[in-house]
ZAMI-919568 format. One record per residue (C-alpha): residue in one letter; x, y, z. Coordinates in steps of 0.05 Angstrom, whole numbers, padded with zeros to 5 digits, always signed. Layout:
% ZAMI-919568
(A (X Y Z))
...
END
This chain:
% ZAMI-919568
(X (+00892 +02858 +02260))
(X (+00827 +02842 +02216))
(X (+00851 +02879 +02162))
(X (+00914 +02826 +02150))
(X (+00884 +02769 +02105))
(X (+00921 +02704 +02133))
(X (+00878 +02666 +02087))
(X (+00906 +02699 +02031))
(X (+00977 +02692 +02061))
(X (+01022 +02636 +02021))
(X (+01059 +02616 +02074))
(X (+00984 +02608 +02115))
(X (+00985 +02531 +02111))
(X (+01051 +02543 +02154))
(X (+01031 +02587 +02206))
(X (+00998 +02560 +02276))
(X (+00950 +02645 +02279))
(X (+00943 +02672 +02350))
(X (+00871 +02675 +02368))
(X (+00856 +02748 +02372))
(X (+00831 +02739 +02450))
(X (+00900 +02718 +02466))
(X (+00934 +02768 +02420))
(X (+00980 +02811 +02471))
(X (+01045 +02856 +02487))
(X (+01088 +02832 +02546))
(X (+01116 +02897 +02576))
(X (+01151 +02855 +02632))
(X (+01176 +02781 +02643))
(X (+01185 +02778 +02707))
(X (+01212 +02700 +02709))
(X (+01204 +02635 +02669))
(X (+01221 +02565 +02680))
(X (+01199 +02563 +02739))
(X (+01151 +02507 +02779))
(X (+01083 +02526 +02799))
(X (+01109 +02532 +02874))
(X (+01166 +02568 +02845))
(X (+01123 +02624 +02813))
(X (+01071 +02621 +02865))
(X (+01122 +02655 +02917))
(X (+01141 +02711 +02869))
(X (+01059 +02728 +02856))
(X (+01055 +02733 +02936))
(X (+01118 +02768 +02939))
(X (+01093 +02822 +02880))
(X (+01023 +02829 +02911))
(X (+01031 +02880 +02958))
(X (+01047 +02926 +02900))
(X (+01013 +02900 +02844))
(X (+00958 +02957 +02843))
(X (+01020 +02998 +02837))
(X (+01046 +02963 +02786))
(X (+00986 +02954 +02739))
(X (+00966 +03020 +02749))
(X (+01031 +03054 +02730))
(X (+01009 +03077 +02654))
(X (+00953 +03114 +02679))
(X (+00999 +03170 +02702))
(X (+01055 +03152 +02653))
(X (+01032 +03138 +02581))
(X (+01070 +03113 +02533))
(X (+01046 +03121 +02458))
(X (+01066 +03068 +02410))
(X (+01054 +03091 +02332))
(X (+01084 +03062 +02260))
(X (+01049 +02992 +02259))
(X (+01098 +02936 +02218))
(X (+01098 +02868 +02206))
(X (+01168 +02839 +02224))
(X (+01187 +02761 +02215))
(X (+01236 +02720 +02228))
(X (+01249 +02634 +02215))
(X (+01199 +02631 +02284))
(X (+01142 +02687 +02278))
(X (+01107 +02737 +02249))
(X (+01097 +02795 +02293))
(X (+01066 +02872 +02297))
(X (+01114 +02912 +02318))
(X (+01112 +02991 +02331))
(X (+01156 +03044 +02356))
(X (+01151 +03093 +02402))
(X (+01128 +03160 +02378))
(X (+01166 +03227 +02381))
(X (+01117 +03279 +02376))
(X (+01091 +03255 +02314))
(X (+01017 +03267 +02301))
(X (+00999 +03297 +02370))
(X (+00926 +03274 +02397))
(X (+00884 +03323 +02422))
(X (+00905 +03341 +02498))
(X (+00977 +03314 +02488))
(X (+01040 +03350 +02488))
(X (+01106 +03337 +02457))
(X (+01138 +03323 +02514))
(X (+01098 +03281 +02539))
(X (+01122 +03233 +02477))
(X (+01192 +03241 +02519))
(X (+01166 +03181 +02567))
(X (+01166 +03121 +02514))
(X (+01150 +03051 +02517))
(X (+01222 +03037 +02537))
(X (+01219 +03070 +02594))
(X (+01157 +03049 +02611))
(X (+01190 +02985 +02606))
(X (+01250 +02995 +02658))
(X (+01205 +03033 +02709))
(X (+01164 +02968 +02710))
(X (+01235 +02928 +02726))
(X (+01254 +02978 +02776))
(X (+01177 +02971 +02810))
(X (+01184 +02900 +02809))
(X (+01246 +02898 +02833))
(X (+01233 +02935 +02890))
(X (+01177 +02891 +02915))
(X (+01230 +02843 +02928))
(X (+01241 +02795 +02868))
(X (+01294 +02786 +02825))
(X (+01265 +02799 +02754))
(X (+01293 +02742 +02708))
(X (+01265 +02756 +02641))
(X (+01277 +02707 +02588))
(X (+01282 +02763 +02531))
(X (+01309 +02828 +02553))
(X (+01308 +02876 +02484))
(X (+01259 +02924 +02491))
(X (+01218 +02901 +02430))
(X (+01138 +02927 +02433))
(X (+01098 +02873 +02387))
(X (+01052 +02824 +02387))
(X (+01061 +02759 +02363))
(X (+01006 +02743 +02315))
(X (+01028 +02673 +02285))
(X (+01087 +02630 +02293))
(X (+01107 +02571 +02232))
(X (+01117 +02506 +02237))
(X (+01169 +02468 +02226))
(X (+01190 +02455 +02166))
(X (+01162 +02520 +02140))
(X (+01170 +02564 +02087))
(X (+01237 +02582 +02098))
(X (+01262 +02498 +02112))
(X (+01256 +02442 +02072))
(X (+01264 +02379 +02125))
(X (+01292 +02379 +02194))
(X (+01300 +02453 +02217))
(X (+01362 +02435 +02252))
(X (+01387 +02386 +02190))
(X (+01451 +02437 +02169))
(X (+01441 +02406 +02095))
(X (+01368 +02431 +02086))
(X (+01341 +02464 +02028))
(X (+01313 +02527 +02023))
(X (+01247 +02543 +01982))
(X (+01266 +02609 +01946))
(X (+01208 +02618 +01914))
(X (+01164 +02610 +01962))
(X (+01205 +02645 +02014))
(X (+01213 +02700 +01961))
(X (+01142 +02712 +01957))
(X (+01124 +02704 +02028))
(X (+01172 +02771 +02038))
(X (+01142 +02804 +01980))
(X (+01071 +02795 +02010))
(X (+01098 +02820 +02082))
(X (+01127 +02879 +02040))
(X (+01052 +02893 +02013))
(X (+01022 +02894 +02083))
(X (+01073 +02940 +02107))
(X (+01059 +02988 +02045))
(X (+00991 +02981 +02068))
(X (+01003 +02992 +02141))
(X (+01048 +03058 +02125))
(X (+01000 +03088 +02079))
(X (+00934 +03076 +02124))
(X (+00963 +03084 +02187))
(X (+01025 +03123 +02196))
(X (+01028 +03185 +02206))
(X (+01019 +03231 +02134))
(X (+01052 +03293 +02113))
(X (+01006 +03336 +02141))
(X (+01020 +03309 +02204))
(X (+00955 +03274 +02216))
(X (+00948 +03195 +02236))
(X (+00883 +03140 +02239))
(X (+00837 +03132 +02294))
(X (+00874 +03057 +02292))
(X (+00944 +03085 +02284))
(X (+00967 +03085 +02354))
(X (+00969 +03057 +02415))
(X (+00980 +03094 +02484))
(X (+00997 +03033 +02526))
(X (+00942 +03035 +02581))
(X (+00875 +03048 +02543))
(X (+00816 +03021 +02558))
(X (+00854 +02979 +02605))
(X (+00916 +02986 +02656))
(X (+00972 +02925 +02655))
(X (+00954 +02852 +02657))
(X (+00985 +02811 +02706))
(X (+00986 +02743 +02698))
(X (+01014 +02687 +02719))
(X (+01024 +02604 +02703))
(X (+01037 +02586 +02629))
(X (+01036 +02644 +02590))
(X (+01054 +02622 +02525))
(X (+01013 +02650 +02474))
(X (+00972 +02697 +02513))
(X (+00955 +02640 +02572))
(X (+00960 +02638 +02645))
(X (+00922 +02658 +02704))
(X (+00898 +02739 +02711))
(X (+00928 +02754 +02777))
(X (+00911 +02835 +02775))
(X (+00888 +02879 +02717))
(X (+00903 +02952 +02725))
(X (+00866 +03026 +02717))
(X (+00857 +03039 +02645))
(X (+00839 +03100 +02618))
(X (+00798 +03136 +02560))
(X (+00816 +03201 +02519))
END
């Protein structure tokens, strides 16, 4: 994340920049919208298997490679994919790249759904990034009231705002994708679970908030 230069960004005057302790990936919403009472029944509901829960990469890892920025009229984000036996790590095996973020993903619904709670996410595609700014509104892509049919775009500045996205992904492909002999960067992936198992929190979790209910087994390679 230190290696993207918001300051040099043109659209930076726009953007509200996640602080880097907050920076995160949601792998599960379990609800939202709910009151503090509300949520505070689903935590004691989960409890009883939240070890289980947080835990769960340590025996099932997920590796996440291909780093790229993605935007839309909202965000910026860092998105990545799941890897398919690209660029094997020492110790890992090609099928092991068979259990992906995705499923990851729905074994955490089916865990949590069988501790009793109705998952309720408010996004359900299984998108792994990390939101690392959002814009403001007006922004780069609005001139006036972003919900003002009769606004004006900025072209130009729009224009150049994708061009310099265009140069970080260049960047992020050559630097940290895998190459063409099959090797990748130390920083190049992710296998959901290092260092640290799942997070859960709870409250307002906007932005990386909220309360640390349970953090999970991590691991090292």
């Amino acid at each position: 994340m230190a290696a993207i230069a918001y300051e040099d960004f043109s659209g930076s005057n726009e953007l509200w920049i996640m602080p880097n302790d907050c920076l995160h990936m949601t792998a599960l919403e379990v609800d939202f919208s709910k009151t503090v009472d509300e949520i505070e029944k689903l935590v004691n509901v989960v409890l009883p298997n939240a070890e289980r829960i947080t835990d769960y990469p340590f025996d099932h890892r997920a590796r996440l490679i291909k780093p790229m920025v993605s935007f839309d009229a909202a965000a910026l984000a860092l998105s990545f994919v799941p890897a398919s036996g690209e660029a094997l790590p020492t110790g890992r095996t090609r099928q092991e790249d068979d259990y992906t973020y995705h499923h990851l993903r729905r074994d955490l619904f089916t865990l949590c759904q069988e501790s009793g709670v109705n998952v309720g996410s408010r996004y359900i595609v299984p998108s792994a990034h990390l939101t690392i700014g959002r814009f403001n509104s007006p922004n780069v892509f609005e001139v006036g009231d972003a919900l003002d049919g009769n606004i004006a775009l900025d072209q130009t500045l729009r224009s150049q705002l994708i061009e310099e996205i265009k140069g970080i992904n260049d960047w992020l492909e050559k630097a940290l994708w895998p190459n063409e002999n099959g090797a990748i960067a130390q920083d190049g992936e992710w296998i959901v679970g290092e260092e640290f198992g799942l997070d859960l929190h709870k409250g307002n979790l906007w932005y990386g908030g909220g309360e640390r209910v349970k953090i999970g087994k991590g691991f090292k390679r």
